[in-house]
C-alpha positions as CSV (number, residue, x, y, z in Angstrom):
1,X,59.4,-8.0,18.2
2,X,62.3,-7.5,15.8
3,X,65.4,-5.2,15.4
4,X,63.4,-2.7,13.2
5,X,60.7,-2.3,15.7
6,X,63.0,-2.7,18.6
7,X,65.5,0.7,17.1
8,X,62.1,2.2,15.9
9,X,60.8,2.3,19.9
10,X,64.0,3.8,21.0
11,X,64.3,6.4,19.0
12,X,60.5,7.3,19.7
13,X,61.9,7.2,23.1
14,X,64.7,9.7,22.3
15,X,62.6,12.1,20.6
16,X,60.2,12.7,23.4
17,X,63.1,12.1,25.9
18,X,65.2,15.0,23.9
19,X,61.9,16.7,23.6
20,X,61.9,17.4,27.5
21,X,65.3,18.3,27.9
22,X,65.2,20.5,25.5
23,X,62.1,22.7,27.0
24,X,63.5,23.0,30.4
25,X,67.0,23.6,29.2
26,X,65.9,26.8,27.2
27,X,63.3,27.2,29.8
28,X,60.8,28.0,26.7
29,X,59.1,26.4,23.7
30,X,60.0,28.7,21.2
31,X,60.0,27.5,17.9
32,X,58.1,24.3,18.9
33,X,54.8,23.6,18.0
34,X,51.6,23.3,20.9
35,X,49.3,22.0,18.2
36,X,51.8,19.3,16.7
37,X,51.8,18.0,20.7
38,X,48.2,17.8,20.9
39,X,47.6,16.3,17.8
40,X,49.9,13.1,19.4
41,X,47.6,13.2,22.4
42,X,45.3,12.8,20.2
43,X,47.1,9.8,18.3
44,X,48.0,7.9,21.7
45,X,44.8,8.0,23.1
46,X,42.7,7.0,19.8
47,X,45.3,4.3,19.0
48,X,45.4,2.6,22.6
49,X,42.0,2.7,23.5
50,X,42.0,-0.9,24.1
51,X,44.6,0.0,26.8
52,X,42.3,-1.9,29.5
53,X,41.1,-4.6,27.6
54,X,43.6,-6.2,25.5
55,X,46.8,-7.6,27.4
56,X,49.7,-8.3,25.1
57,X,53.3,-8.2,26.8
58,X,54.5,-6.2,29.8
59,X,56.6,-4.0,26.5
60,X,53.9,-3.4,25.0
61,X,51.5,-2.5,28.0
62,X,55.0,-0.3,29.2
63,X,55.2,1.5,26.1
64,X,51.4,2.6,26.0
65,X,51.6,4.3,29.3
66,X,54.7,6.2,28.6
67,X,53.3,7.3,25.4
68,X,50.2,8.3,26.6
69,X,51.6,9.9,29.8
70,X,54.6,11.5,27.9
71,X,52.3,13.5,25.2
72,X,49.8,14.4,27.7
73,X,52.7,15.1,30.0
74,X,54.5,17.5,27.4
75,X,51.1,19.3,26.5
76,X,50.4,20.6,30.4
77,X,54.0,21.9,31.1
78,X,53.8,23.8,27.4
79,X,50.4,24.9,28.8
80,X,50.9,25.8,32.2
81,X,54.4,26.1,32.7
82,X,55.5,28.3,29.6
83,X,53.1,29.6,27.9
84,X,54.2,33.2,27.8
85,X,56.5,31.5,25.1
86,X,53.6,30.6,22.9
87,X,53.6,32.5,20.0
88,X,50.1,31.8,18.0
89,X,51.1,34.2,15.3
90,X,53.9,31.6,14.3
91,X,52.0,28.5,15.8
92,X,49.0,28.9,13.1
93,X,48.9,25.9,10.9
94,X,44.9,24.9,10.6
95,X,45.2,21.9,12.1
96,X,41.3,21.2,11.2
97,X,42.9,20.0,7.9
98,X,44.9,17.3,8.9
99,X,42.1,16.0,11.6
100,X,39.7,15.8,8.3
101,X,41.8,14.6,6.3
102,X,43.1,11.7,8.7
103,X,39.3,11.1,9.4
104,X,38.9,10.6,5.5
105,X,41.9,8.8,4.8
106,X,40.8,6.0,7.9
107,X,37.3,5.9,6.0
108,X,39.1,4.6,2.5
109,X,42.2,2.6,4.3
110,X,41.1,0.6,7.2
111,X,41.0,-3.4,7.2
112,X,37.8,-3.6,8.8
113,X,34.6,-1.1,8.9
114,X,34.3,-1.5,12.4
115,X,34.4,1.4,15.5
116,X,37.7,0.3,16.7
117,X,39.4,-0.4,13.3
118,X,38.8,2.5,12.2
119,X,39.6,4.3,15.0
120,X,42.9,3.0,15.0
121,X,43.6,3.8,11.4
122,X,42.8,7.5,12.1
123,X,45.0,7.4,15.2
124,X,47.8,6.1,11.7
125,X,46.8,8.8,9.3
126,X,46.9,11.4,11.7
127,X,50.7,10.6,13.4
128,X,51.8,10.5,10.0
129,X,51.2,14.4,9.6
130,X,51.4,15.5,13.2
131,X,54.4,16.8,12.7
132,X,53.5,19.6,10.2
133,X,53.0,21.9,12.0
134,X,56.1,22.0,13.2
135,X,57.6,21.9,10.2
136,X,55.6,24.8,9.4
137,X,57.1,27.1,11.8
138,X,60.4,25.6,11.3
139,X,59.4,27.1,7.3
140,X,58.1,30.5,8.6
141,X,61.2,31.0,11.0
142,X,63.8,29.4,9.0
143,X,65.7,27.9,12.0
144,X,65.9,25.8,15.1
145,X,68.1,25.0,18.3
146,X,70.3,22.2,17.6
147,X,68.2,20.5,20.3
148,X,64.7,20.8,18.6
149,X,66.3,19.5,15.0
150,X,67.5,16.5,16.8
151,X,63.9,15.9,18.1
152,X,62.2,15.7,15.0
153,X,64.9,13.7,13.1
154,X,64.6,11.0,15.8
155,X,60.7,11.0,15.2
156,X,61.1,11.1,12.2
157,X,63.5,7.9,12.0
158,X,61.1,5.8,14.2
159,X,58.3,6.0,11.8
160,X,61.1,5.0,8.9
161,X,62.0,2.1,11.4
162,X,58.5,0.7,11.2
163,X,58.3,0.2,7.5
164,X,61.0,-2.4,7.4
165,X,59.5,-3.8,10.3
166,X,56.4,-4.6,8.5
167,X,57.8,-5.8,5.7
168,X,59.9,-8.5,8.1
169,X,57.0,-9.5,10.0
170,X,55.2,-9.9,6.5
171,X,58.4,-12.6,5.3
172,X,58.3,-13.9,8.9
173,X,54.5,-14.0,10.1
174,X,52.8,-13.8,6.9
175,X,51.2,-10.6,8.3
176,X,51.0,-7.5,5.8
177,X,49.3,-4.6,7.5
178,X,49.3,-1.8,4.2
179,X,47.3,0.7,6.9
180,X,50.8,0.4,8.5
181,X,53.2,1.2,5.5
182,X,51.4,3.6,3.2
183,X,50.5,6.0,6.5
184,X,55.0,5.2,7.3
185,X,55.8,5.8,3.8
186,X,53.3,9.4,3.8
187,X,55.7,10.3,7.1
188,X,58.5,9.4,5.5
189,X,58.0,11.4,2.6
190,X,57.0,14.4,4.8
191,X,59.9,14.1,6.4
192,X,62.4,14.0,3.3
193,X,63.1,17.6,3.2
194,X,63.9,17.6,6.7
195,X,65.5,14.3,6.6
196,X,68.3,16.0,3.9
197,X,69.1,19.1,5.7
198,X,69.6,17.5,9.0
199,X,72.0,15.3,7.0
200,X,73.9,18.0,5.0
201,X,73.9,20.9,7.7
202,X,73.2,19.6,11.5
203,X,75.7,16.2,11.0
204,X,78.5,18.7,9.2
205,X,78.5,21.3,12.4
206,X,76.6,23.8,10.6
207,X,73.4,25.8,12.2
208,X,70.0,24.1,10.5
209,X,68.0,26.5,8.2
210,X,65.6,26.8,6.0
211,X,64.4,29.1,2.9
212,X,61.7,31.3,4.5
């Protein structure tokens, strides 16, 4: 545990936390993304499969149930709670793409060729461009609620967050996990755009928007 990793968990935290509020206080999920949701079901329960078998700290075992509960959580009241709102005309990204490609990429970047190893790569590749979809309706509609921009940035800055943290537990443990940092840096990068309008729009008081 360090200060990167420590920031990076809380604003994970916030995002799903701001995530929830803002679905039941618009009472819809307009302009949020069902697929993008799924696809971190997906990433929690690939990357903690060895929830009941590997014991590391009462933090650690914490944060794996809220993650897991939270995404599956966040799928079945989009589902069955509002899905009037669900517009599939806007929510239409192929996400077939991203599952091949994060299959590929934990094929060629893995440490070890083993089931689990690899497994837990994919479970990397694939958080690191969960988000597009969203980002893609964001794109098609060319604006969000406040609420929902303030979502993705802070899950957007957690993934940022980890990078340094690798780095410091390389200097400090000797451990350097590149899986780790090229999958955070790919976020990152996916991010940028977002990362620069949040900054010069949504900080200044002005309503987030995009160039459909």
């Amino acid at each position: 545990m360090n200060i990167f990793r420590f920031f990076g968990d809380l604003s994970h935290l916030a995002s799903i936390l701001l995530l929830l509020y803002s679905i039941e206080r618009n009472k819809s999920i307009n302009g949020l993304s069902i697929k993008t949701q799924v696809l971190y079901v997906v990433v929690f329960l690939t990357r903690y499969l060895n929830f009941f078998f590997k014991y590391v700290s009462f933090y650690n075992t914490l944060m794996k149930i809220f993650f897991i509960a939270s995404s599956i959580y966040t799928v079945y009241i989009m589902v069955a709670k509002y899905q009037k709102s669900i517009k599939e005309n806007v929510d239409n990204f192929p996400v077939r793409y991203l599952l091949g490609g994060a299959a590929i990429a934990s094929l060629i970047f893995t440490h070890k060729y083993t089931a689990s190893e690899v497994i837990w790569s994919f479970s990397l590749w694939l958080e690191s461009v969960a988000i597009i979809p969203q980002l893609f309706i964001l794109q098609k509609t060319g604006e969000a609620e406040n609420i929902t921009t303030h979502y993705i940035f802070a899950l957007g800055l957690y993934r940022a967050l980890y990078i340094p943290n690798w780095f410091y537990r390389y200097f400090a443990e000797g451990r350097f996990d590149y899986v780790s940092i090229l999958s955070g840096i790919l976020q990152t990068v996916i991010y940028s755009d977002f990362f620069y309008i949040y900054y010069t729009r949504v900080l200044h008081g002005k309503k987030f928007s995009l160039p459909v």
